[in-house]
C-alpha positions in Angstrom: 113.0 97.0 114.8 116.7 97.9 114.4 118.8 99.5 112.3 120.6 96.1 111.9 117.4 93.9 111.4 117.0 96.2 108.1 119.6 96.0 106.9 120.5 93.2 103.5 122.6 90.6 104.7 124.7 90.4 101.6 124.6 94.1 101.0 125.0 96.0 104.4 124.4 99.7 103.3 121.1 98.6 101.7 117.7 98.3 103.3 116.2 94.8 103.5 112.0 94.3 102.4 112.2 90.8 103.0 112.9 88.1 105.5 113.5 84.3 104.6 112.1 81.9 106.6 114.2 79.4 105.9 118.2 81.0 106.5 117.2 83.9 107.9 118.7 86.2 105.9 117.8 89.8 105.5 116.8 90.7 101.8 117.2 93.9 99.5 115.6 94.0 96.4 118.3 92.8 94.4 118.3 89.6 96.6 114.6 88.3 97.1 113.3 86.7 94.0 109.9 87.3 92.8 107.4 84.5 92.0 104.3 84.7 90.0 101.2 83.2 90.9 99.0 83.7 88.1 97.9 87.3 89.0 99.9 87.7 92.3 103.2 88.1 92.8 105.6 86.8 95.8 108.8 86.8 97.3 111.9 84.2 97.5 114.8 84.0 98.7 117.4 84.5 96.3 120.0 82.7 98.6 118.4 79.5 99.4 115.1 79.8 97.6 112.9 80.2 100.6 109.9 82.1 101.2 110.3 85.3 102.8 108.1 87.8 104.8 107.6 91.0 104.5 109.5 93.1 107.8 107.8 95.7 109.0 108.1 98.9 110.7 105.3 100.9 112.9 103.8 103.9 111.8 106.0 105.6 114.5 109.0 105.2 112.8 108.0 108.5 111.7 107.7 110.5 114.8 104.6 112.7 115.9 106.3 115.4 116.1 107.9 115.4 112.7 104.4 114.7 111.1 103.3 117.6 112.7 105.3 119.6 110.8 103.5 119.2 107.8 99.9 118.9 109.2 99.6 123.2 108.7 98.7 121.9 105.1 96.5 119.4 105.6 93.3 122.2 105.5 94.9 123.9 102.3 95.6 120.9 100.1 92.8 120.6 97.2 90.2 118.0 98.9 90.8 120.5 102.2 89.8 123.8 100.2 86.5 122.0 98.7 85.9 121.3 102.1 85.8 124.5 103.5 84.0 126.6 100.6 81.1 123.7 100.7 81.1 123.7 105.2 81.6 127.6 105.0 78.3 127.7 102.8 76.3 124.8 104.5 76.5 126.6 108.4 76.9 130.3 106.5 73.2 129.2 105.1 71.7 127.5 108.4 72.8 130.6 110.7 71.4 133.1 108.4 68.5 130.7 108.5 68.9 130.6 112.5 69.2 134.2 112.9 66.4 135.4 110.8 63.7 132.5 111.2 60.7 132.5 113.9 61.7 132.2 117.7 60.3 128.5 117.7 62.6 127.4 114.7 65.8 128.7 116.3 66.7 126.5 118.9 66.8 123.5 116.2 68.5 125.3 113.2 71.1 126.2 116.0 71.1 122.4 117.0 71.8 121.5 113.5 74.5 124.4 113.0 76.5 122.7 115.9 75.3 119.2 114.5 76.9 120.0 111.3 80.1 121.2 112.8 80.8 118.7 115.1 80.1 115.8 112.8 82.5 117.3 110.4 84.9 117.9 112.9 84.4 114.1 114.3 84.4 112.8 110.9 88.1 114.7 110.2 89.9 113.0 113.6 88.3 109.3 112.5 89.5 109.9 108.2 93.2 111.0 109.6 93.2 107.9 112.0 92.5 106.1 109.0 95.1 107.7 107.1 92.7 108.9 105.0 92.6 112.5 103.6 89.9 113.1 101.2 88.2 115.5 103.6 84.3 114.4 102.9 81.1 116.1 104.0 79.4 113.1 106.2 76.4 111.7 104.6 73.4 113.6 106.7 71.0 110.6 106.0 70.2 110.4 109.3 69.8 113.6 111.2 69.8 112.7 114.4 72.4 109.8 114.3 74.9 112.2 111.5 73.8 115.4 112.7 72.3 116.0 116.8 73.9 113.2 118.3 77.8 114.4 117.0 76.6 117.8 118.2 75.4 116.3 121.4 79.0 114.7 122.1 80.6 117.8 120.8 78.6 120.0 123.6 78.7 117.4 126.6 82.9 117.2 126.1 83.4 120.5 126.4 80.7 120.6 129.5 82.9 117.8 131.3 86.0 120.1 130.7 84.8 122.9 132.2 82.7 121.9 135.2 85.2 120.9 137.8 86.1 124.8 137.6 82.4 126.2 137.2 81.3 124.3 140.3 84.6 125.5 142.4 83.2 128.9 141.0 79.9 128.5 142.7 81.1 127.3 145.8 84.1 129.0 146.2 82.5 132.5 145.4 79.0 132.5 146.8 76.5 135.6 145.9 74.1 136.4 143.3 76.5 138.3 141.8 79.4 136.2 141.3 77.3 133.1 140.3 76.2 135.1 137.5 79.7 136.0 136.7 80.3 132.4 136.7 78.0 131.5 134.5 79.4 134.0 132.1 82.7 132.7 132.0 81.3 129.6 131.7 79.2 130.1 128.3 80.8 134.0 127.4 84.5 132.7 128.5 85.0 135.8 130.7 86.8 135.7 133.4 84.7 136.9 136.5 86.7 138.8 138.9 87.9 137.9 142.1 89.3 134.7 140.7 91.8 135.8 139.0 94.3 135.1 142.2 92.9 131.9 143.2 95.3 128.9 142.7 92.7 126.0 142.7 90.2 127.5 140.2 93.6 127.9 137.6 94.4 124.4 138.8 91.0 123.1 137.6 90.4 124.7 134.2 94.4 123.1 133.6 93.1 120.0 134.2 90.1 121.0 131.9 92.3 121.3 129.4 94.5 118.6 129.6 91.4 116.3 129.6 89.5 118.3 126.7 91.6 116.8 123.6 91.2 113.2 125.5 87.8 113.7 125.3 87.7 115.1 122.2 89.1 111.7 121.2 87.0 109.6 123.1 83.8 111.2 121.4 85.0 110.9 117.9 85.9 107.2 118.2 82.4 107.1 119.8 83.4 105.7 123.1 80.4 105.5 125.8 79.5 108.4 127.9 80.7 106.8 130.9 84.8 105.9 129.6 85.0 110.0 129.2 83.7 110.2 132.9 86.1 107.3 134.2 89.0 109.4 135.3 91.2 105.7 135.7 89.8 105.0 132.1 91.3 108.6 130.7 94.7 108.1 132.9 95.1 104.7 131.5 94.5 106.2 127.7 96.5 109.1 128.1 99.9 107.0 129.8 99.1 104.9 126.2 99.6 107.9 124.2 102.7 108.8 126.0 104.4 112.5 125.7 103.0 112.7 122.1 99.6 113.6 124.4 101.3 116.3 125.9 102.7 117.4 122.2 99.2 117.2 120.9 97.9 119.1 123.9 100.5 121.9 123.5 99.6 122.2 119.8 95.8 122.3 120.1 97.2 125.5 122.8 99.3 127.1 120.1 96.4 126.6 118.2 93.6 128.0 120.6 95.4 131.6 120.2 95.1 131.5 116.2 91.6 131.0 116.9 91.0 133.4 119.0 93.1 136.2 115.8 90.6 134.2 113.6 87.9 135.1 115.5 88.4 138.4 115.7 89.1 138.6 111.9 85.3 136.8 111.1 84.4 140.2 113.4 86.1 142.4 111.4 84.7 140.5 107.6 81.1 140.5 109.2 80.9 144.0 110.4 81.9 144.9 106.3 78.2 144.0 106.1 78.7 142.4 102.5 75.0 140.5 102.9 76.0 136.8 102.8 79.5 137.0 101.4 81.0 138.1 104.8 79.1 135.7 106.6 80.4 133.0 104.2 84.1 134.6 104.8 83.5 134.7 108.6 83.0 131.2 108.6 85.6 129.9 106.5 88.2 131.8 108.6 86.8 129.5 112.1 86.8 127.0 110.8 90.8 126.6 109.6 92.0 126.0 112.9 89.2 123.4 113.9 90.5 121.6 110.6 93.9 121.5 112.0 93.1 120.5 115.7 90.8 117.7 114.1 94.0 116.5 112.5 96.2 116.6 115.0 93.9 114.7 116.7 93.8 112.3 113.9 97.5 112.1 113.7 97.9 111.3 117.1 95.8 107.4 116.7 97.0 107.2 113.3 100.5 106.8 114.9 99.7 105.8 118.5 96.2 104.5 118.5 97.4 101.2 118.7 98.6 101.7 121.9 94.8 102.8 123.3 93.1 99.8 121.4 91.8 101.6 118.3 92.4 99.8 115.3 93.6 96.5 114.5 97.7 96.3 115.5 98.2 94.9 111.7 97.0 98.4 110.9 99.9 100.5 112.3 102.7 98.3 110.6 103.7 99.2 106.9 106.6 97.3 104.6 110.0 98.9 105.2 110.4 99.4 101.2 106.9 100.0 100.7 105.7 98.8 97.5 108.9 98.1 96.5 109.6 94.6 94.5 112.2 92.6 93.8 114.2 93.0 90.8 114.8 89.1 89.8 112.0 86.8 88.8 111.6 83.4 89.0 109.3 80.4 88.0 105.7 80.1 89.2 105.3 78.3 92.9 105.2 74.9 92.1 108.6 74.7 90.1 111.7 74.1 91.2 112.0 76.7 93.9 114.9 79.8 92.5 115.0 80.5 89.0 118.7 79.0 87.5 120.2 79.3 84.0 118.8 76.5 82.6 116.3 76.4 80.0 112.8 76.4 80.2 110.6 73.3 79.9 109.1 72.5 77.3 105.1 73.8 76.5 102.8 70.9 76.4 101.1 69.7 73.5 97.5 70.6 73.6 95.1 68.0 75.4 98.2 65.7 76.0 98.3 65.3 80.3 101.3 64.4 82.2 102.0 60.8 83.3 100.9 61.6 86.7 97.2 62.7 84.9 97.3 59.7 82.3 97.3 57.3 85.1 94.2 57.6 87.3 93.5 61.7 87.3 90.2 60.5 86.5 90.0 58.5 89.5 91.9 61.1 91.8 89.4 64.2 91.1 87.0 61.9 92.3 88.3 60.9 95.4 89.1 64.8 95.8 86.0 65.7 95.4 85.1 63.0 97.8 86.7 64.4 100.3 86.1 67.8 99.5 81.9 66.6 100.1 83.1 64.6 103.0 85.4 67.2 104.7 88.3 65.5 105.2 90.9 68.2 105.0 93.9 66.1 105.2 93.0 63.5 102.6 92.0 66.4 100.4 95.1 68.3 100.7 97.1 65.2 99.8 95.1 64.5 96.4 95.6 68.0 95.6 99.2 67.6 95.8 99.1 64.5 93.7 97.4 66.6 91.4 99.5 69.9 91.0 100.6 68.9 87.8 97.3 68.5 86.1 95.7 71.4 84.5 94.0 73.8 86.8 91.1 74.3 84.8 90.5 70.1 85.4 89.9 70.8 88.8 86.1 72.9 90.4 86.5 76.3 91.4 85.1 75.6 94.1 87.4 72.8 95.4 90.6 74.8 94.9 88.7 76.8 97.2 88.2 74.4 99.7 91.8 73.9 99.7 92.8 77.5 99.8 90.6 77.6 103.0 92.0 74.6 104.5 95.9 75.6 103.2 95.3 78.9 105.0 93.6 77.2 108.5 96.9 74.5 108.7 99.4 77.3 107.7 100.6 76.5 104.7 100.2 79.8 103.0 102.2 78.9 99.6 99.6 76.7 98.9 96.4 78.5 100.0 97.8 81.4 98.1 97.9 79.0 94.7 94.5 77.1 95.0 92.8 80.5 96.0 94.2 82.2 92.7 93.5 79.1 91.0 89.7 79.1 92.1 89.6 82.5 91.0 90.7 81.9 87.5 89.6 79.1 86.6 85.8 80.6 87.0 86.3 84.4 87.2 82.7 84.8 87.1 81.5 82.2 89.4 80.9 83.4 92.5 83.8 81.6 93.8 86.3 84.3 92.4 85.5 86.8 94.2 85.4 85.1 97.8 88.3 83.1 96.6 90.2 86.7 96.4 89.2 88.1 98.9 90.3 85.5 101.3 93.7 85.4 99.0 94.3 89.2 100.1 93.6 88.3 103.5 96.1 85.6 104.0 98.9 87.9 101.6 97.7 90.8 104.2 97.2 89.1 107.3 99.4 85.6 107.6 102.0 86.5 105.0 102.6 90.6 105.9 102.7 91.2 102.2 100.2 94.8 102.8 101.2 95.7 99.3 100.0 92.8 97.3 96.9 92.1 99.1 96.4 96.1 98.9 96.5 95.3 95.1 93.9 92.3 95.0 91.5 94.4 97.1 91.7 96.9 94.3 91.0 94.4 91.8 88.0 92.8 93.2 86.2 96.6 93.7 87.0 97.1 89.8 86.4 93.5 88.1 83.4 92.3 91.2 81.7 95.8 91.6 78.1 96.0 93.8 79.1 92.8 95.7 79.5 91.8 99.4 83.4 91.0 98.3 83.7 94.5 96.6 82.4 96.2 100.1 84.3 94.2 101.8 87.4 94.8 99.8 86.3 98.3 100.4 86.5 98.6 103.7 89.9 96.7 104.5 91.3 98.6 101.7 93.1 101.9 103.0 94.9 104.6 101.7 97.9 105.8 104.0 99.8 109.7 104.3 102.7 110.4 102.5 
C-alpha cells in the first residue's frame, strides 16, 4: 500500500484508518464517524455517510531486519527470564539424573533431556510466529507426542544438515582411520585432517547450513519428513522468504559464535564444582542463544510466513492506526446515516409501538418466523426490514440470528452486524449469545477488516461465556501481536 493510499483525503499530512465505500475517500480520525451498535462500535464516513473499511498494511511494513534489532531482548524480558530459571532447572535436574542413574536408565533420561529442549525450542519459533511472547513451558501431557517426537525432529534436522558432507567424508577419504575421524567431526564437530583443503567437503557443510534454519522451520511448523527432504520443496520455501532468509541465516551465524563463548563459559561455571548450582548456571548460559535463534526463527514467519503458506493471509495484515477510533460519533445503524445538528428524537412512551408495529407486527413476526422455519432467506430478510423499527426484544434471539447468518452469506454486513448484536442482547444467556458473537467478530474481523473491534468481542465472549465451545474458540482466533 502507498504512502498516498494512507494518507486523509481532506487532511493530507494525516494518516487515514478508514476507507469509504461509497466516495472513496481516505479517512483520518477526525473524519470517519463512529456508530454504535449496541456493544460494538463502527465506522462512517464523515463526508457522505458511508461505511468504510478498515485499510491495512502487512506485517512487513516493518522490516525484518529492523525487528531484528530488538529481538536481543526478547530472552531477557520478564516472561523470558521465568523461562530460563524454570528450563535451566528442569534439564539441570534430568542430566544430573542422566549422568548419575543406572546404565539402562540413561539412554531415556538423555531422550527426554533433548525432548525437553527441542520442544521448548519448537514451541518458541511457533509462539513468535504467532506474535505471541509469553514464553511457556509446553504442557508435557504426552511424553512422546510433547517430549520424544520434538526431540526426534530436533535430532533428524540436524542429521539431514550434515550428511551430504559426512558421506563425501567417507568416500572421499577412505581408511579406518579417517572414517573414524569422520565420525568425530560428525558427532564431536572436529575437524578431521586432510580435509581442511578440500573445496567440495566446505562446499557441502555451506549448503548444510544454509538448509539447517529451513529445516529448523519446517520441523517446528511440523511439516512431514518428506517436505524437509524435497530439495524443490525447500528451494520453493526459501525463494518465498526472500533475502530476509539469508538475513536470518547470517544471524543464526553471528549467533553460532556466541554459542560457542557460551559454551565455554558453562565449562568454566561447571568446573567451579558448586554441586547443582553450576550445573544450573551452565545451563542457563546455553540456552540464551537457542532462545534467540528460536526467535529469529519466529520473526521470520511472523513477517513472511505468509508468503510460505503458514497462517491465514488475514493474519499478516494489521489496521494502519491500530486501535485507533474515530473522534466523532454518530446515531446507531438504522438512523439517518451521519450524525447532524439537529435534535434528537424523542424517547418513546413505554409499551406504546410505532405505526409500523401498531398495524400488523403481530402478523409480521409470524410470517418471519415462517420463513425463518421455512428457510426462505429472502422473504425473511425483507420482514426483518419491515420490522427494524419494532423493539428488538419483540423479535427470538434466535431469529435475529438467522438473519445475522443470512446478512453475512448475501454480504450485507451492516445488517448481519445489527441482528447478530441484537440476538446477543436480547437473550445474553441463551445459548444464542454467544454463537451470535462469535460469528459478529468474525464478519467485523474477516468481511469488514475491523481486526480491532472483533479483537474486542473475542475478549468479551472468553470473560462473560467462559468454559464454552465459543469461549475456546474465541480463544484461539484471538491473538496478541509484538510491539
Amino acid at each position: 500500500m502507498s504512502s498516498a493510499s494512507i494518507a486523509c483525503r481532506q487532511h493530507p499530512r494525516e494518516l487515514a484508518g478508514w476507507q469509504c465505500q461509497s466516495c472513496g475517500a481516505s479517512l483520518c480520525p477526525e473524519c470517519a464517524v463512529g456508530r454504535r451498535v449496541q456493544t460494538v462500535e463502527l465506522v462512517g464516513c464523515g463526508l457522505c455517510g458511508g461505511d468504510t473499511e478498515v485499510l491495512l498494511l502487512h506485517r512487513d511494513v516493518v522490516p525484518f531486519t529492523r525487528r531484528l534489532r530488538k529481538a536481543w531482548r526478547y530472552p531477557f524480558s520478564a516472561a523470558g527470564l521465568q523461562l530460563l530459571v524454570a528450563l535451566s532447572l528442569f534439564l539441570g535436574t534430568v542430566g544430573w539424573l542422566a549422568e548419575n542413574s543406572f546404565l539402562i536408565m540413561r539412554a531415556p533420561l538423555i531422550a527426554f533431556y533433548g525432548g525437553l529442549f527441542w520442544a521448548t525450542f519448537f514451541g518458541l519459533v511457533r509462539e513468535t510466529a504467532r506474535g505471541d511472547t509469553s514464553l511457556d513451558i509446553p504442557d508435557f501431557s504426552d511424553i512422546f507426542r510433547d517430549a520424544l517426537l520434538p526431540g526426534l525432529r530436533g535430532l533428524l534436522v540436524f542429521l539431514v544438515a550434515g550428511l551430504p558432507s559426512l558421506v563425501y567424508g567417507l568416500w572421499a577419504h577412505p581408511g579406518g582411520s579417517a572414517k573414524l575421524d569422520m565420525f568425530a567431526w560428525f558427532i564431536q564437530w572436529r575437524l578431521p585432517p586432510g580435509l581442511t583443503a578440500d573445496p567440495v567437503f566446505w562446499l557441502l557443510v555451506v549448503v548444510g547450513c544454509l538448509w539447517l534454519p529451513m529445516g529448523l522451520l519446517l520441523a517446528a511448523s511440523e511439516h512431514p519428513v518428506s517436505h524437509m527432504l524435497n530439495p524443490a520443496m525447500v528451494l520453493r520455501l526459501a525463494r518465498g522468504l526472500g533475502s530476509d532468509y539469508l538475513v536470518a541465516c547470517a544471524a543464526l551465524a553471528g549467533l553460532l559464535v556466541v554459542h560457542g563463548a557460551a559454551h565455554v563459559l558453562a565449562v568454566a561455571v561447571r568446573a567451579l564444582g558448586l554441586v547443582f548450582i553450576s550445573r544450573f548456571l551452565a545451563e542457563a548460559f546455553t540456552l540464551v542463544v537457542p532462545f534467540l535463534a528460536a526467535h529469529v526463527l519466529g520473526l521470520l514467519l511472523y513477517v513472511r510466513g505468509d508468503r510460505v503458506g503458514y497462517g491465514e493471509p488475514s493474519d499478516y495484515v494489521a489496521p494502519v492506526l491500530g486501535s485507533a477510533r474515530p473522534t466523532r460519533g454518530s446515531a446507531p445503524l438504522g438512523g439517518a446515516g451521519v450524525q447532524r445538528d439537529t435534535p434528537a428524537p424523542e424517547a418513546e412512551s413505554p409499551g406504546v409501538e410505532t405505526p409500523v408495529a401498531q398495524g400488523d407486527a403481530t402478523g409480521q413476526l409470524a410470517a418471519l418466523a415462517a420463513a425463518v422455519g421455512g428457510r426462505d432467506v429472502a422473504r425473511a430478510l425483507e420482514l426483518y426490514a419491515a420490522l427494524e423499527q419494532l423493539p428488538a426484544a419483540r423479535v427470538p434471539s434466535e431469529h435475529h440470528l438467522f438473519i445475522g447468518q443470512a446478512a453475512a452469506v448475501e454480504g450485507n454486513f451492516p445488517l448481519a452486524v445489527t441482528a447478530l448484536e441484537r440476538a446477543a442482547d436480547v437473550a445474553p444467556d441463551s445459548p444464542t449469545a454467544p454463537r451470535a458473537l462469535v460469528m459478529l467478530a468474525r464478519v467485523l474481523g474477516e468481511r469488514m477488516n475491523d481486526a480491532a473491534r472483533a479483537e474486542e468481542v473475542y475478549q468479551y465472549v472468553q470473560h462473560r461465556y467462559p468454559d464454552t465451545q465459543a469461549a475456546r474458540f474465541a480463544s484461539e482466533r484471538s491473538r496478541p501481536r509484538p510491539d
